[in-house]
C-alpha angles and dihedrals in degrees: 000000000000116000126204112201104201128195138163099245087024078231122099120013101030095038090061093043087053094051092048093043087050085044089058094041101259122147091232132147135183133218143159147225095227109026118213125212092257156353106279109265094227084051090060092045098046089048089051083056080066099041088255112127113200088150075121104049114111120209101249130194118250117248133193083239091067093048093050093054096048121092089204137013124218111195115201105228106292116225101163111068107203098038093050110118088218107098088047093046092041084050102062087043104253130162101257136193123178106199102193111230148171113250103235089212108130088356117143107254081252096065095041085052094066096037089055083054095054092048091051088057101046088053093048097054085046085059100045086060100044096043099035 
């Protein structure tokens, strides 16, 4: 089973979905509608805390091609209407599941925090029923 972690900026939410999945052994990536530059800073700092580096990862742009290669999409909570990845993803007949989630740009270390920690348990619980 092959996981696509999908976000807006490709640099906060599904970055650090795509490192716990790795982390789990999961074949998992991660990509956006609207890359940003880089991975927030605050992003890379808060997934160290978990022994997870992605001071690496680089934001990428989602392709058809990726879609097409995973077995589900996980979009990351869209705010923002024409730039979620939904309707594309919903049009070529993919499993999808929105987890609604907070976007941790601009967000204070303590807030991204918790939402690192939401997004951990959510990929572990993705884990236990796809390895179970």
């Amino acid at each position: 089973m092959k996981v696509l972690f999908v976000c807006v900026e490709n640099a906060g939410r599904s970055q650090m979905a795509e490192a716990f999945a790795k982390a789990l052994g999961l074949e998992a990536s991660s990509a956006g509608t609207v890359p940003a530059a880089r991975v927030h800073p605050v992003v890379v700092q808060v997934m160290q805390e978990r022994g997870l580096d992605i001071s690496q990862a680089a934001p990428k742009m989602l392709t058809v091609e990726m879609i097409n290669q995973a077995d589900i999409v996980i979009t990351m909570g869209c705010s923002i209407e024409q730039a979620c990845p939904r309707p594309m993803v919903d049009s070529m007949g993919k499993k999808v599941i929105d987890w609604k989630l907070e976007d941790p740009k601009n967000q204070p270390v303590q807030r991204v925090r918790v939402i690192r920690d939401e997004i951990e348990r959510r990929v572990v619980e993705l884990s236990n029923k796809w390895l179970s």
